[in-house]
Residue, then its C-alpha position, 0 to 999 in steps of 0.5 A: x575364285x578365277x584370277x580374273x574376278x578380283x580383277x573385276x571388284x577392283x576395278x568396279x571399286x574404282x569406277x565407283x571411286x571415280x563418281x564418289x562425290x556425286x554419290x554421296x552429294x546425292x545421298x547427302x541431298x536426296x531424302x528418297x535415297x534408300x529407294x530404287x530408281x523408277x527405271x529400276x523398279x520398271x525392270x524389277x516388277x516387269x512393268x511396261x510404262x506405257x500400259x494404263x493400270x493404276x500402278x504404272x501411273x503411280x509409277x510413271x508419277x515417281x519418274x517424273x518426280x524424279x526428274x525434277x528432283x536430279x535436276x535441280x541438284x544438278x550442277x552445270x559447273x560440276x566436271x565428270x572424271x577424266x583420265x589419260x590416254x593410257x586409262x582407254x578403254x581397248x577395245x571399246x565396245x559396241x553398245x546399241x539395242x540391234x548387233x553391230x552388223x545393224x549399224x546404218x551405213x550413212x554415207x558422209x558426203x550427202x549427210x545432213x544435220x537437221x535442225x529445228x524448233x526454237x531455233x533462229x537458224x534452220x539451215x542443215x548442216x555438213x559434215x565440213x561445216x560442223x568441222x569447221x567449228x571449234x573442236x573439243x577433245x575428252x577422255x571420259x568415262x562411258x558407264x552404261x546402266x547394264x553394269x559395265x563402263x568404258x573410257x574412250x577418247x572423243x573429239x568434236x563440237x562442244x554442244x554450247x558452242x552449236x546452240x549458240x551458234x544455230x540461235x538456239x532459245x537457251x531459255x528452253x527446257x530441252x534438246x531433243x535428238x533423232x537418229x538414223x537408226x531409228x534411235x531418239x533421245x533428249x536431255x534438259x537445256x542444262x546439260x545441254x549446256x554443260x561445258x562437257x557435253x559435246x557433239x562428237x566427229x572422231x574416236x580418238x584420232x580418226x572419224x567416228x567408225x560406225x559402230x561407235x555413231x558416225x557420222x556424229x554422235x552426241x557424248x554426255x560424260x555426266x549422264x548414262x550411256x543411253x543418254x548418248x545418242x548415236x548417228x544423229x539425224x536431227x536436233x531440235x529445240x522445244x519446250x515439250x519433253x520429247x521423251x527417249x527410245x529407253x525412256x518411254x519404256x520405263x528408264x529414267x529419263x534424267x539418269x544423271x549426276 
């Protein structure tokens, strides 16, 4: 075996350790635990979730099961790990479903942040604007559901303080997001709440470069990497599942702890 393999164990015994907690709440609380997520059972059999057969609706069905259930043992009080500067993550990599010369080029001077639905205020908003609200700063673990993880440095608007701010329905059961990349995505209003969950500007002291999501992207620290979308376009607010790029081909659409 390479000198660089047991580096590689040691360290997935320590991003493991990180989230032993969460696990073993969820193997505690979680009576299906000896089962495979829907999303890997998509990606085990080959199955595309949106063909009609009979399996894929059996399928579908578990999915959706399964999002009820992690939602309900989900704690909004319950903090992700985080770690000091020296535990970043250098370089950080590039994660997108296009390679990294695809990153849109948005010019920040005209962007707009869109909002809508059950909102009392629709008004757009600029980047200055968005700066001018209170900021955040996490060092967080990304983990993405390929296998690898990375810890980055991130800096912007928790997401509790945009909603309240825009007169969003709090009550509501989802947050959906649209991207300059063609991207969406969306999560349920509890961790849109949660105290971690925040709309991000910069990458560690500087803006977001374009690879990583400028203008704003959103960084989720309790959910899986696909759940952090990139170069948002629009938020709204609604009470209808608004699905996900991954999600609507067979990943999970709760994929957190």
């Amino acid at each position: 075996m390479s000198a660089s393999k047991p580096a590689a164990a040691r360290k997935t015994r320590i991003v493991l350790a990180d989230h032993q907690p969460q696990i073993e709440r969820l193997q505690r609380r979680l009576f299906l635990r000896s089962s495979l997520s829907i999303g890997a059972l998509a990606m085990l059999s080959g199955c595309n979730m949106q063909d009609n057969d009979s399996f894929d609706k059996v399928l579908w069905a578990m999915s959706r099961w399964n999002d009820r259930v992690q939602g309900w043992l989900f704690d909004r009080n319950r903090l992700a790990p985080t770690y000091s500067a020296r535990d970043i993550t250098d370089p950080f990599p590039f994660n997108a479903f296009y390679p990294e010369f695809d990153a849109p080029d948005i010019d920040g001077s005209t962007y707009r942040l869109e909002v809508s639905g059950l909102v009392s205020d629709k008004r757009s908003w600029n980047l200055d604007q968005l700066r001018a609200l209170p900021q955040a700063s996490q060092i967080t673990r990304h983990i993405c559901i390929e296998g690898w993880s990375a810890i980055g440095q991130w800096r912007g608007v928790p997401f509790r303080t945009f909603l309240e701010r825009i007169g969003a329905d709090l009550t509501a059961q989802y947050v959906g997001f649209k991207c300059a990349d063609r991207y969406y995505s969306s999560l349920d209003m509890a961790t849109a709440l949660h105290p971690q969950t925040q709309l991000t500007l910069d990458f560690g002291n500087a803006p977001l470069p374009a690879k990583y999501g400028y203008p704003l992207k959103l960084r989720v620290p309790t959910k899986l990497g696909f759940k952090n979308p990139k170069h948002i376009a629009a938020i709204f607010v609604t009470n209808t599942n608004p699905g996900g790029y991954w999600e609507d081909q067979g990943y999970n659409w709760f994929s957190g702890l």
